[in-house]
PDB file of N, CA, C and O in Angstrom, chain B, residues numbered from 101:
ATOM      1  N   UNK B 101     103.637 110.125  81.083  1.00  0.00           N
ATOM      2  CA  UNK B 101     102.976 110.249  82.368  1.00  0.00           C
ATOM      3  C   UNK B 101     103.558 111.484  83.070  1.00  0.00           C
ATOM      4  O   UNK B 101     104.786 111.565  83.117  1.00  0.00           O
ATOM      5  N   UNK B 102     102.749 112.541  83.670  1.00  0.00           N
ATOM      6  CA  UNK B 102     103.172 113.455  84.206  1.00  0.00           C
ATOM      7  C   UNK B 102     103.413 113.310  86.048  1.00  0.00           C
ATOM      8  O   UNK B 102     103.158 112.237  86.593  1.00  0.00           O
ATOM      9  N   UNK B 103     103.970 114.632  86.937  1.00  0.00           N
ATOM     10  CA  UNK B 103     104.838 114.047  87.754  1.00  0.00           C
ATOM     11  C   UNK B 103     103.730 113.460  88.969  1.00  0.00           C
ATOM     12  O   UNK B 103     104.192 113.051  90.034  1.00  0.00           O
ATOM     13  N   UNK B 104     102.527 113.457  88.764  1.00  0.00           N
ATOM     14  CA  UNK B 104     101.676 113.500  89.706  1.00  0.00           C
ATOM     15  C   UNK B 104     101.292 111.565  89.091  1.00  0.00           C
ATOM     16  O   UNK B 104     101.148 110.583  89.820  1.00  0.00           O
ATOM     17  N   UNK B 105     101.253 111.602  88.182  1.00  0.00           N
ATOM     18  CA  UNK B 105     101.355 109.897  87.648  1.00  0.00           C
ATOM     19  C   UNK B 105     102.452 109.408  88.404  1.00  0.00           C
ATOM     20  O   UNK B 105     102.408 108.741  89.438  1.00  0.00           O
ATOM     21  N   UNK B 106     103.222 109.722  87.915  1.00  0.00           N
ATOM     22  CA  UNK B 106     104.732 109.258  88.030  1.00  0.00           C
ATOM     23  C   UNK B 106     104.938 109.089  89.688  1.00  0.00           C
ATOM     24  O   UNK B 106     105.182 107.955  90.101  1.00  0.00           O
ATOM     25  N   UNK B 107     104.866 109.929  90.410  1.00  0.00           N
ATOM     26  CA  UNK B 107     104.508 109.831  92.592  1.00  0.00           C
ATOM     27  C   UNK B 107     103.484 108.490  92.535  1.00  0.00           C
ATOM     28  O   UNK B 107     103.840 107.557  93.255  1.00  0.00           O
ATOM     29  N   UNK B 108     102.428 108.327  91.866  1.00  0.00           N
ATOM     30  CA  UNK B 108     101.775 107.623  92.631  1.00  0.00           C
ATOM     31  C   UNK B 108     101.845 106.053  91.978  1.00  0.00           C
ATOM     32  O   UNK B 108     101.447 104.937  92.312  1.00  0.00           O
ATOM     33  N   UNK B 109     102.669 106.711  90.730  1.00  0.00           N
ATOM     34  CA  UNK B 109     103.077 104.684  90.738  1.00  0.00           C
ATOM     35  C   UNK B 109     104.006 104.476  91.562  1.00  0.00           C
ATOM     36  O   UNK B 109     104.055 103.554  92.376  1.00  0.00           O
ATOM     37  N   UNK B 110     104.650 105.172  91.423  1.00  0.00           N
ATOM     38  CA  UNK B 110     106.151 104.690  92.540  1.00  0.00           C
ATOM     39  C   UNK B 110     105.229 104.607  94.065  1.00  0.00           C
ATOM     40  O   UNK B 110     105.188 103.439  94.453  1.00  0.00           O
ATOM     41  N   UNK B 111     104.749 105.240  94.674  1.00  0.00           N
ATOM     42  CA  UNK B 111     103.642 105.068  96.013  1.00  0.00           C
ATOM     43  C   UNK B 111     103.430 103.468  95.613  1.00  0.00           C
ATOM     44  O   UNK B 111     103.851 102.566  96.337  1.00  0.00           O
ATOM     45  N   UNK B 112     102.658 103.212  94.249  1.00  0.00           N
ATOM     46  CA  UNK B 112     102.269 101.709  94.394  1.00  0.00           C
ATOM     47  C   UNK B 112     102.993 100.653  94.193  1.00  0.00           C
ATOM     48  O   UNK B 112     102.619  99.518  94.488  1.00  0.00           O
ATOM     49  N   UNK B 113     104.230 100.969  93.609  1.00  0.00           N
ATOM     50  CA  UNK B 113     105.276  99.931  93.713  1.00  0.00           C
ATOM     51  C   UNK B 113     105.499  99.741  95.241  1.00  0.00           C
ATOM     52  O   UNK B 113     104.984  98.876  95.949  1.00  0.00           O
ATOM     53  N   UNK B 114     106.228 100.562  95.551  1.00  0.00           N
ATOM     54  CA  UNK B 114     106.797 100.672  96.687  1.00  0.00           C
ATOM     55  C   UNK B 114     105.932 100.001  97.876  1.00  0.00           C
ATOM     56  O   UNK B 114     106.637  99.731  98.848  1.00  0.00           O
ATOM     57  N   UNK B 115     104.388  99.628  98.040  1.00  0.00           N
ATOM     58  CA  UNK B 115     104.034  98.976  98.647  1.00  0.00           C
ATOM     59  C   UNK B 115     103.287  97.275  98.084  1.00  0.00           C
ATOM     60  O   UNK B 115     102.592  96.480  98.717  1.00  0.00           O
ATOM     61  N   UNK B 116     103.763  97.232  96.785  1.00  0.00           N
ATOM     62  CA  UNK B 116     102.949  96.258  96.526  1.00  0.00           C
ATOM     63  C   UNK B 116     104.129  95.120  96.944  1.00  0.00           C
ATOM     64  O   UNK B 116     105.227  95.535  97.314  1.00  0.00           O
ATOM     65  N   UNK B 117     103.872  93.739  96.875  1.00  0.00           N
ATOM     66  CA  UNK B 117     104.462  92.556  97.414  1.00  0.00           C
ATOM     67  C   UNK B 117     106.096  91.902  95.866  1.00  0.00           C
ATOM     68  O   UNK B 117     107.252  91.495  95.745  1.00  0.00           O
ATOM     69  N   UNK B 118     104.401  92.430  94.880  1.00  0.00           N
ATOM     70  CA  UNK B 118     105.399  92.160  93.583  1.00  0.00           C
ATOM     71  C   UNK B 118     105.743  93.571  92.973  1.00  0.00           C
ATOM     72  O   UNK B 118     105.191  93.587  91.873  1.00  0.00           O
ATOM     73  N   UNK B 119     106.071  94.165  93.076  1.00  0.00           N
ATOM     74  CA  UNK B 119     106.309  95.433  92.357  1.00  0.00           C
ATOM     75  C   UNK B 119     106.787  95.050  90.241  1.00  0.00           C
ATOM     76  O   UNK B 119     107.547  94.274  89.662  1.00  0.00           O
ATOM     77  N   UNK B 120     105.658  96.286  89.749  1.00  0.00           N
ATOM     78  CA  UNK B 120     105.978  95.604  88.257  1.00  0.00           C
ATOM     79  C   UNK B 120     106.386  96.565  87.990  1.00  0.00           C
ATOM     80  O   UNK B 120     106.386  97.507  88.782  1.00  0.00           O
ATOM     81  N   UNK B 121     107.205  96.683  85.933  1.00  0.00           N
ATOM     82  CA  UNK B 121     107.455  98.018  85.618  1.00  0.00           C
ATOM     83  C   UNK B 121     106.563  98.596  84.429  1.00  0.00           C
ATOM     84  O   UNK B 121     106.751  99.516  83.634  1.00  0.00           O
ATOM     85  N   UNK B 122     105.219  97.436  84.676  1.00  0.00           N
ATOM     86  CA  UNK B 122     104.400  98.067  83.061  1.00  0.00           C
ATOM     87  C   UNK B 122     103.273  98.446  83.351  1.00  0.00           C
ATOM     88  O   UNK B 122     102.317  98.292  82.590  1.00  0.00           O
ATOM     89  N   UNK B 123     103.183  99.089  84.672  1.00  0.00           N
ATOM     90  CA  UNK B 123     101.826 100.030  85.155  1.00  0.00           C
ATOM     91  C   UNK B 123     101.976 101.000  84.418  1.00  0.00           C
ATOM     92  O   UNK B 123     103.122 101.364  84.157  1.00  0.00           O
ATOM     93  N   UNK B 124     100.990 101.598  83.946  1.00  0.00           N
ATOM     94  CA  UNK B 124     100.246 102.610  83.198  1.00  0.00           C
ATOM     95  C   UNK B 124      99.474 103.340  83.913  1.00  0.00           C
ATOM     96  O   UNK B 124      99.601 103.165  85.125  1.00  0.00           O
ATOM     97  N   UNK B 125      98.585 104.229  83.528  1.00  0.00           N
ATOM     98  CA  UNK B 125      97.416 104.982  83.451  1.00  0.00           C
ATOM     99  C   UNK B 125      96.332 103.980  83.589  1.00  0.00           C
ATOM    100  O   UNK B 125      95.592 103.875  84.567  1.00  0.00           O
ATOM    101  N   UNK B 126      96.309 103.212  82.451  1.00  0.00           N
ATOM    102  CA  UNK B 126      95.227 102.455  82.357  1.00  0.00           C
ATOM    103  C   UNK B 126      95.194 100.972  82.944  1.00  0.00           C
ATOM    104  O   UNK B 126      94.533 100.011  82.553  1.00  0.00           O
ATOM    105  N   UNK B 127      95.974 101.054  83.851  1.00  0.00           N
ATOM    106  CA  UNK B 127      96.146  99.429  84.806  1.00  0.00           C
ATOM    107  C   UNK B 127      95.331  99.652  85.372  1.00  0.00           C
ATOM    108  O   UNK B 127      95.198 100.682  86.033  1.00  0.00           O
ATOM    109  N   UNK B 128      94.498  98.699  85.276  1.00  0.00           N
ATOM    110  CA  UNK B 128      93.511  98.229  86.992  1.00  0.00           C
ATOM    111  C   UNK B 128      93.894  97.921  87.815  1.00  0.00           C
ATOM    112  O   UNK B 128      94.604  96.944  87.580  1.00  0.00           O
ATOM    113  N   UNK B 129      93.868  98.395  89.725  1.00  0.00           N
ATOM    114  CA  UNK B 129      94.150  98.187  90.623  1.00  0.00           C
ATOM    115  C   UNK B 129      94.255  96.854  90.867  1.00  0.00           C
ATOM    116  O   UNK B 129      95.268  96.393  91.395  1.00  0.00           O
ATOM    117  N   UNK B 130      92.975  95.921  90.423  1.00  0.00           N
ATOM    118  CA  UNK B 130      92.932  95.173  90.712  1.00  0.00           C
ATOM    119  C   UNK B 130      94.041  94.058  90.103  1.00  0.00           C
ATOM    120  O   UNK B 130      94.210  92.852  90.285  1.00  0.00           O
ATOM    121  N   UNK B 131      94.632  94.971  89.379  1.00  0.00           N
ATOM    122  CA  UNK B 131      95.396  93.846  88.661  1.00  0.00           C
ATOM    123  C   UNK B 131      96.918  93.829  89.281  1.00  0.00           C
ATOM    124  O   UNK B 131      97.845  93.209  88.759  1.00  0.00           O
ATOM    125  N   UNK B 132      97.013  94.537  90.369  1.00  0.00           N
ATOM    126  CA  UNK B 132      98.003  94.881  90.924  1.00  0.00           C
ATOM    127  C   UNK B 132      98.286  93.924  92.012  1.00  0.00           C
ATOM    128  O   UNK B 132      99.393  93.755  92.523  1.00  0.00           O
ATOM    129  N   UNK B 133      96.922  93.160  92.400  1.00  0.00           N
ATOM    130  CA  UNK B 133      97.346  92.428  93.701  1.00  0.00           C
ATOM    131  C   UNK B 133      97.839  92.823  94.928  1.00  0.00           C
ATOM    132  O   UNK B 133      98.716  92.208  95.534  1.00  0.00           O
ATOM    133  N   UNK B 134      97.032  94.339  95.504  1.00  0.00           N
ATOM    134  CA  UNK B 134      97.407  95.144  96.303  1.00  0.00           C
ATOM    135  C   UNK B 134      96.072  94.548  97.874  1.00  0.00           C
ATOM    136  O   UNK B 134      94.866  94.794  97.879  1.00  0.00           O
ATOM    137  N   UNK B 135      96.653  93.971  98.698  1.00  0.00           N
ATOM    138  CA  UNK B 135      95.931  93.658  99.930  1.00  0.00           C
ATOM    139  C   UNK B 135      95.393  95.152 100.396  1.00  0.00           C
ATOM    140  O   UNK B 135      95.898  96.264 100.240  1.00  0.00           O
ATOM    141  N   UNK B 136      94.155  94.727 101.037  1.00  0.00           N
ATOM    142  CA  UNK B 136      93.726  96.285 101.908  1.00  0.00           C
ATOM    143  C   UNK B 136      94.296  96.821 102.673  1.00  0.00           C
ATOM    144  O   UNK B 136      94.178  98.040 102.801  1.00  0.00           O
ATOM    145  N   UNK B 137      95.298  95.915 103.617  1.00  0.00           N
ATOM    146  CA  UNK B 137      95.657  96.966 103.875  1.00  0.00           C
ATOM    147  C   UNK B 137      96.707  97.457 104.010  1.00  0.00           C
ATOM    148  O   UNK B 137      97.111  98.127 104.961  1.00  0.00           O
ATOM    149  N   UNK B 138      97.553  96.985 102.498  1.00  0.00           N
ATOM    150  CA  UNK B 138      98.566  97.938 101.867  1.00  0.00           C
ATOM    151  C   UNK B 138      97.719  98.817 100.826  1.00  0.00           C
ATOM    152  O   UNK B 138      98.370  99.426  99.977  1.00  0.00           O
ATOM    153  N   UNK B 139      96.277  98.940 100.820  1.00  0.00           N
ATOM    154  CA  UNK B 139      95.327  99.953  99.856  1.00  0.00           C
ATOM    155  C   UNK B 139      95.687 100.858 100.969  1.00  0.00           C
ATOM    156  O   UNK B 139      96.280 101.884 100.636  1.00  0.00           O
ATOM    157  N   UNK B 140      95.415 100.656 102.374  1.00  0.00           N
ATOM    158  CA  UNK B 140      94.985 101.938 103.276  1.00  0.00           C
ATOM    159  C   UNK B 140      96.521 102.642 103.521  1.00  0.00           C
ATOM    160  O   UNK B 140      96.675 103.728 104.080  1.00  0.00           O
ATOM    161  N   UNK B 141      97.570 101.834 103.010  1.00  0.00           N
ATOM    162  CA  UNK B 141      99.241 102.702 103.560  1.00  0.00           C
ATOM    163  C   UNK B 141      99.300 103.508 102.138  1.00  0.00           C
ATOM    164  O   UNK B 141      99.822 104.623 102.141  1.00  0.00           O
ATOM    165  N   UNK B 142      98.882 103.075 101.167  1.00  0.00           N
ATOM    166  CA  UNK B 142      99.025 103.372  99.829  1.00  0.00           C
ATOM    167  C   UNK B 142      98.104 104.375  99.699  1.00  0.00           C
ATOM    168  O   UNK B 142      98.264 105.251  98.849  1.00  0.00           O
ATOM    169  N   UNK B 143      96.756 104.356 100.747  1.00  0.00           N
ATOM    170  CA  UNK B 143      96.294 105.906 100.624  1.00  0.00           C
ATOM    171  C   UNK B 143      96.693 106.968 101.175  1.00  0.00           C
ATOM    172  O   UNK B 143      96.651 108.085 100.659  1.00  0.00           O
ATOM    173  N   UNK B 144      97.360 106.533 102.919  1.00  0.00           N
ATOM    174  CA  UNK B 144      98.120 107.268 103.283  1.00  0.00           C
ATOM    175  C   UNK B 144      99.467 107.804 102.935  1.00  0.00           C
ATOM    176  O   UNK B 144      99.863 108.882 103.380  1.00  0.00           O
ATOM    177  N   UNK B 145     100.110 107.113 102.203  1.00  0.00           N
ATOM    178  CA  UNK B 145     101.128 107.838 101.200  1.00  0.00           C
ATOM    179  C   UNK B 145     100.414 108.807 100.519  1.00  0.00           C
ATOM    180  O   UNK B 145     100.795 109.973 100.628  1.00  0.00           O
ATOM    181  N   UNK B 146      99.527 108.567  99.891  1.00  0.00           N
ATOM    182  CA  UNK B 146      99.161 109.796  98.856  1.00  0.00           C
ATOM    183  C   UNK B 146      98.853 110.518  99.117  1.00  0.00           C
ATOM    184  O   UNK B 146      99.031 111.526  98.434  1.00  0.00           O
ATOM    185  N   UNK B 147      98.075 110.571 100.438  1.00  0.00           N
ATOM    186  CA  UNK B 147      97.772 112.194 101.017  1.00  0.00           C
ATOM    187  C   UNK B 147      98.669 112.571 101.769  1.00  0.00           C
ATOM    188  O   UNK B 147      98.381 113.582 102.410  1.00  0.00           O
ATOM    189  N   UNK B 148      99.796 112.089 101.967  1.00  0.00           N
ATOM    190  CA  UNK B 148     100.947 112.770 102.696  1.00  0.00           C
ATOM    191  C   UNK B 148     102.242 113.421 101.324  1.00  0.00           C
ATOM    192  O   UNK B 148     103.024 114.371 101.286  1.00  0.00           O
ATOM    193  N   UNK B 149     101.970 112.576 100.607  1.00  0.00           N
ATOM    194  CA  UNK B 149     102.937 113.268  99.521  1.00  0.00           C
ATOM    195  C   UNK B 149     102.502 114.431  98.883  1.00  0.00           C
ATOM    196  O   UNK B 149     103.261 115.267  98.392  1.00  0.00           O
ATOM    197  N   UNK B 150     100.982 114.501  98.889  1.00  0.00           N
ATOM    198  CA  UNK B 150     100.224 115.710  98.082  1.00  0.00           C
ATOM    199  C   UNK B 150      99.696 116.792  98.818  1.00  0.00           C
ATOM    200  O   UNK B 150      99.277 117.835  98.314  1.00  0.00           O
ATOM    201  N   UNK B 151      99.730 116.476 100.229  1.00  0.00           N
ATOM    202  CA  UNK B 151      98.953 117.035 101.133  1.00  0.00           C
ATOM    203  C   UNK B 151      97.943 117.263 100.643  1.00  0.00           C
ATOM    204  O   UNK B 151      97.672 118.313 100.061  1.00  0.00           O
ATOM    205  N   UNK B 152      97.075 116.140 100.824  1.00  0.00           N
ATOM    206  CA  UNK B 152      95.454 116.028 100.423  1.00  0.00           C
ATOM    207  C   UNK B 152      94.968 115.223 101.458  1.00  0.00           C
ATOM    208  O   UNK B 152      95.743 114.681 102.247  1.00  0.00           O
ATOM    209  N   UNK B 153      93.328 115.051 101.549  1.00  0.00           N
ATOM    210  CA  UNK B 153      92.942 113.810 102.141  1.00  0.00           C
ATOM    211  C   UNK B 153      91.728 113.247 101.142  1.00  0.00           C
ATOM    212  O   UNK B 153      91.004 113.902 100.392  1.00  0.00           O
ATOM    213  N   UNK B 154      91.748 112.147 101.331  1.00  0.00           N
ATOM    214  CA  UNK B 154      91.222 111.725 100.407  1.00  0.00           C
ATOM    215  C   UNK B 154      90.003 110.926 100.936  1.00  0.00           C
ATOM    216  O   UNK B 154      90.273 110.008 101.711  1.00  0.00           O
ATOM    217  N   UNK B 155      88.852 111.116 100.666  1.00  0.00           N
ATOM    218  CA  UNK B 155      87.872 110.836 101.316  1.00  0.00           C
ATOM    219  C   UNK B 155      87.328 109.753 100.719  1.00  0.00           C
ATOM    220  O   UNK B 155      87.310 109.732  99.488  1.00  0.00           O
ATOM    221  N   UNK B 156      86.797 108.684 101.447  1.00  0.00           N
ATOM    222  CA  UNK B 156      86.607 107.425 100.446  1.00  0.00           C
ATOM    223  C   UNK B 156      85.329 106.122 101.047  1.00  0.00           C
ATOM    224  O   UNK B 156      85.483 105.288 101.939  1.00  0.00           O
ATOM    225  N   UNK B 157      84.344 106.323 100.339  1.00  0.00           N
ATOM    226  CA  UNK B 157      83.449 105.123 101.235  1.00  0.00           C
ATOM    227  C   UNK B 157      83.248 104.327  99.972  1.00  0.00           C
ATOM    228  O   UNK B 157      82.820 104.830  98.934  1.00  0.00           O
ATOM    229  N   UNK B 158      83.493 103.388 100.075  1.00  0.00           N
ATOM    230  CA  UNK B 158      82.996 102.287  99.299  1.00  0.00           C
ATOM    231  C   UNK B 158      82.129 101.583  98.779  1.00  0.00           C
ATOM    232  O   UNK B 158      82.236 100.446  98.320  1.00  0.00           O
ATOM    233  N   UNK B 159      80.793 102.597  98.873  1.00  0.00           N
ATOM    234  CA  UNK B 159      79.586 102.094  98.013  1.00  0.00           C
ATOM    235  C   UNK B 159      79.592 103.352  97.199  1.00  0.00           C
ATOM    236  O   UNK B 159      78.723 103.288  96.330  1.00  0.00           O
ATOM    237  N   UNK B 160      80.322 104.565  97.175  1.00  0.00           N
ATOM    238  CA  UNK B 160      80.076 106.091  96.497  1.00  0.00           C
ATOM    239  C   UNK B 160      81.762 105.810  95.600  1.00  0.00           C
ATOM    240  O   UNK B 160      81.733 105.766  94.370  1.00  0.00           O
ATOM    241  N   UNK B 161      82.502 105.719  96.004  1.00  0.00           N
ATOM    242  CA  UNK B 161      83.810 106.014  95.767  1.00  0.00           C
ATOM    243  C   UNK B 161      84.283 104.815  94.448  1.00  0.00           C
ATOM    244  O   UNK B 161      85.148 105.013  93.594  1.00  0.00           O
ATOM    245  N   UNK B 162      83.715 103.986  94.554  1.00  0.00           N
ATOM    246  CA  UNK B 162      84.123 102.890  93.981  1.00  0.00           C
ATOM    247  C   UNK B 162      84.828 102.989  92.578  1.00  0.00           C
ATOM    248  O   UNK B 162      85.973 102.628  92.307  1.00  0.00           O
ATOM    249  N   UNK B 163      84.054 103.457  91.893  1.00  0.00           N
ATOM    250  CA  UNK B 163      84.228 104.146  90.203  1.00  0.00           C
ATOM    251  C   UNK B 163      85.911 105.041  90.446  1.00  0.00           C
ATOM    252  O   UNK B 163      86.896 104.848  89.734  1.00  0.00           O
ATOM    253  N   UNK B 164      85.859 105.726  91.286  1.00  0.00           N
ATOM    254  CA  UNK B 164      87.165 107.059  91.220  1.00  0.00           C
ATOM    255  C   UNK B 164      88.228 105.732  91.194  1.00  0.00           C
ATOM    256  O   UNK B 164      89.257 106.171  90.679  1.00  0.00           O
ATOM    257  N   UNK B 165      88.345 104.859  91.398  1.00  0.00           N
ATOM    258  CA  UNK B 165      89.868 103.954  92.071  1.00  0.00           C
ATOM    259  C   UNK B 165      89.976 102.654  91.294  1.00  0.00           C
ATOM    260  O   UNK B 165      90.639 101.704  91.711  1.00  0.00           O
ATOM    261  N   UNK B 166      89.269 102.641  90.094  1.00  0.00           N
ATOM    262  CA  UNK B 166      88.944 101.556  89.065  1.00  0.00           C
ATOM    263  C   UNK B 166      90.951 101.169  88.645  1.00  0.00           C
ATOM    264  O   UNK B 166      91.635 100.159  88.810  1.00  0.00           O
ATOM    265  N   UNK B 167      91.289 102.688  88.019  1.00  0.00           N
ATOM    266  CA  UNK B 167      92.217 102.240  87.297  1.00  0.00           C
ATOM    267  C   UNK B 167      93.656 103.113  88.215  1.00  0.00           C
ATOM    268  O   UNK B 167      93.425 103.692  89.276  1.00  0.00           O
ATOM    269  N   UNK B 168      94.896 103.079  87.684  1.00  0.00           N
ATOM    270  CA  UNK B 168      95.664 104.162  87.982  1.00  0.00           C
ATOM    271  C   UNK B 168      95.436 105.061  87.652  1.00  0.00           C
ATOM    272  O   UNK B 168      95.813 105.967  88.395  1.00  0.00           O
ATOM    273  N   UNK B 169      94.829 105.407  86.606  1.00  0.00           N
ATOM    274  CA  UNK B 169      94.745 106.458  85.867  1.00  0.00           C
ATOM    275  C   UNK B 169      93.632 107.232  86.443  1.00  0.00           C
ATOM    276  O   UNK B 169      93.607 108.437  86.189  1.00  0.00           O
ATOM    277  N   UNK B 170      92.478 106.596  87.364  1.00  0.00           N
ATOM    278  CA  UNK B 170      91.591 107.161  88.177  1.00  0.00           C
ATOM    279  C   UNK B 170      92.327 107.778  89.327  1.00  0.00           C
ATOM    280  O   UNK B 170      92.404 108.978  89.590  1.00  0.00           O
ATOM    281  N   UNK B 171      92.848 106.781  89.962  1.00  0.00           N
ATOM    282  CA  UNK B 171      93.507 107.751  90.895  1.00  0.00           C
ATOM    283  C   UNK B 171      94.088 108.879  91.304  1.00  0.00           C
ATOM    284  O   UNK B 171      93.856 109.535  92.319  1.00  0.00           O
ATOM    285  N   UNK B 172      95.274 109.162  89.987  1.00  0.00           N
ATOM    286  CA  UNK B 172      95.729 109.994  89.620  1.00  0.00           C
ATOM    287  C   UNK B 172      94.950 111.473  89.156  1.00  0.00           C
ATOM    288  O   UNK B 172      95.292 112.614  89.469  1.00  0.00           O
ATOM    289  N   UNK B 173      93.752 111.033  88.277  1.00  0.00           N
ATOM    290  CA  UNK B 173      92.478 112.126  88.163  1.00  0.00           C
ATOM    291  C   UNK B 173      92.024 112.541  89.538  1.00  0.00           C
ATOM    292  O   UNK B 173      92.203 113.692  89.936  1.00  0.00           O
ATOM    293  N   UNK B 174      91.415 111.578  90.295  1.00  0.00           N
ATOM    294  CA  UNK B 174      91.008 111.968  92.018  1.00  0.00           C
ATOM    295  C   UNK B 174      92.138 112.782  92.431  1.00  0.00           C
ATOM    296  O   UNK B 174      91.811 113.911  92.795  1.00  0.00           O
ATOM    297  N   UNK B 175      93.286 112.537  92.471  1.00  0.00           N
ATOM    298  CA  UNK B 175      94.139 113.205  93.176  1.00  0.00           C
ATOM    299  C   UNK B 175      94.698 114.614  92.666  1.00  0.00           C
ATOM    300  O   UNK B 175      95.166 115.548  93.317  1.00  0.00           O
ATOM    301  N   UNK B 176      94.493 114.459  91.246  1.00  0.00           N
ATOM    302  CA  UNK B 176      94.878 116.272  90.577  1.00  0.00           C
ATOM    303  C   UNK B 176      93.743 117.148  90.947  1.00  0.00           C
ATOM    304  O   UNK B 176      93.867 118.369  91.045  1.00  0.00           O
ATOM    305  N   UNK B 177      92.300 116.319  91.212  1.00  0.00           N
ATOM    306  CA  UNK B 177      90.865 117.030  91.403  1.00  0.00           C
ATOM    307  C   UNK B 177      91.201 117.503  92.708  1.00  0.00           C
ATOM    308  O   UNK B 177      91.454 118.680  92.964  1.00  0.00           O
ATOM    309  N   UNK B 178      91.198 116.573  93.519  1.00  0.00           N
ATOM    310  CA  UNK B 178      91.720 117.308  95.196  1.00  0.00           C
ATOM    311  C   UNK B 178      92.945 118.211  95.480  1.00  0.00           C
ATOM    312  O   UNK B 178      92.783 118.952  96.450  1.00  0.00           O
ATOM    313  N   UNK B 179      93.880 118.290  94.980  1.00  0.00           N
ATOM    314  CA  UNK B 179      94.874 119.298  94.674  1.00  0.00           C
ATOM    315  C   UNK B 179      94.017 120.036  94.050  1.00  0.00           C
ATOM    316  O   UNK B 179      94.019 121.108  94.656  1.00  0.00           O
ATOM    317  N   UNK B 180      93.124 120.097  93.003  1.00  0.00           N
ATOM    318  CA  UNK B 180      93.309 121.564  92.777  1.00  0.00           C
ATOM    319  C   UNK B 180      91.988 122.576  93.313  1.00  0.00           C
ATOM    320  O   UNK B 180      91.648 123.727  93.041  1.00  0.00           O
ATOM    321  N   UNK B 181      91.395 121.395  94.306  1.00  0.00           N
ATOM    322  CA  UNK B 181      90.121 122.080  95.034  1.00  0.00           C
ATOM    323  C   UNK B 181      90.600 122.584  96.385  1.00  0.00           C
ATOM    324  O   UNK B 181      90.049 123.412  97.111  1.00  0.00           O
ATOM    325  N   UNK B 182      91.824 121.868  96.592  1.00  0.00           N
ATOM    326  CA  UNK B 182      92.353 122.759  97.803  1.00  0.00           C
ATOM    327  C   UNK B 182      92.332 121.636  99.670  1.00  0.00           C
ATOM    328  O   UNK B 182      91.558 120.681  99.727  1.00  0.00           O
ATOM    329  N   UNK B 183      92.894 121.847 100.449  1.00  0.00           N
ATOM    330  CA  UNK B 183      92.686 121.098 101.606  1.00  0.00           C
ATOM    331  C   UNK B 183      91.262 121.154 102.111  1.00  0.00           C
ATOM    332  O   UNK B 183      90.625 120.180 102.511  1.00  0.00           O
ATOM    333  N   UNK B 184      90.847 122.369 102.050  1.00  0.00           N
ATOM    334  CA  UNK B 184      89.321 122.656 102.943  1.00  0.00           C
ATOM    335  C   UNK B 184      88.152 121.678 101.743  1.00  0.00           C
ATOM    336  O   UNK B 184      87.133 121.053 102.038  1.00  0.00           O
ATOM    337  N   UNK B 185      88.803 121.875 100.371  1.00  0.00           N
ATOM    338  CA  UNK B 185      87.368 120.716  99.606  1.00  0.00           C
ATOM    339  C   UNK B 185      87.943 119.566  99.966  1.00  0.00           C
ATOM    340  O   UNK B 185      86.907 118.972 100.263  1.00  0.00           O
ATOM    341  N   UNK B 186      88.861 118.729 100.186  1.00  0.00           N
ATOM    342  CA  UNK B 186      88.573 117.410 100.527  1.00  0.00           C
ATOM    343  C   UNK B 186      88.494 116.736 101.443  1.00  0.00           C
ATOM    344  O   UNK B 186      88.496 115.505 101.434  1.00  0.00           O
ATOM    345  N   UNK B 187      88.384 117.681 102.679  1.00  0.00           N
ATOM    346  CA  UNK B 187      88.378 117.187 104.052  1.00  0.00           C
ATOM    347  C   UNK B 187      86.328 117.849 104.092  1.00  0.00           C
ATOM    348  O   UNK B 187      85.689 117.366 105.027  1.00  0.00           O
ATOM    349  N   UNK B 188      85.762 118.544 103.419  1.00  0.00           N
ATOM    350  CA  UNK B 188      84.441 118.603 103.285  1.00  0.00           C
ATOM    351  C   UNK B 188      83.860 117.649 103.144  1.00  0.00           C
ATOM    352  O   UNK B 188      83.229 117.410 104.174  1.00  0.00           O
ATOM    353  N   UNK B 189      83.689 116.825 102.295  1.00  0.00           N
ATOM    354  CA  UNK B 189      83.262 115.460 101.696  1.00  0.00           C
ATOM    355  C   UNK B 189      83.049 114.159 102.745  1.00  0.00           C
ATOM    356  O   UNK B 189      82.150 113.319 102.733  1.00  0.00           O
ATOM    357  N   UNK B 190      84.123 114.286 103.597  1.00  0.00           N
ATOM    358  CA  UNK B 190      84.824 113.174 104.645  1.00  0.00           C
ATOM    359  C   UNK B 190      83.657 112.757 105.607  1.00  0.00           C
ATOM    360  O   UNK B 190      83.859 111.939 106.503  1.00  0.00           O
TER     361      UNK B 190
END
């Protein structure tokens, strides 16, 4: 896992209730047992660690946040489109 994996599991340990050590790439969120709204501190970690924002509605967005391993893709995509592409979208 590279270091942009590696930030945002620790982001999801660090707020989940049970914190595990066999998240992957390919874990489902859902399997994490993450309440909404430790989803919404857990998004705000990530755009404060990456300086990104991350734009997100929930009938469009749904697919990007399936797995960790989605996330991590969303978040190298917005890093590398820059602050002005992901505050466009919003």
């Amino acid at each position: 896992m590279d270091e942009v994996g590696t930030k945002i599991v620790e982001i999801l340990k660090k707020h989940m209730k049970e914190p595990r050590d066999d998240i992957s790439l390919s874990t489902p969120l859902t399997d994490l047992k993450i309440e909404s709204l430790d989803l919404a501190m857990i998004v705000f970690d990530i755009e404060d660690t990456f300086g990104i924002e991350i734009p997100y509605n929930a009938n469009e967005d749904v697919e990007d946040f399936k797995t960790v391993g989605s996330v991590v893709d969303r978040v190298k995509d917005l890093m590398a489109k820059g602050p002005e592409a992901a505050g466009a979208k919003a």
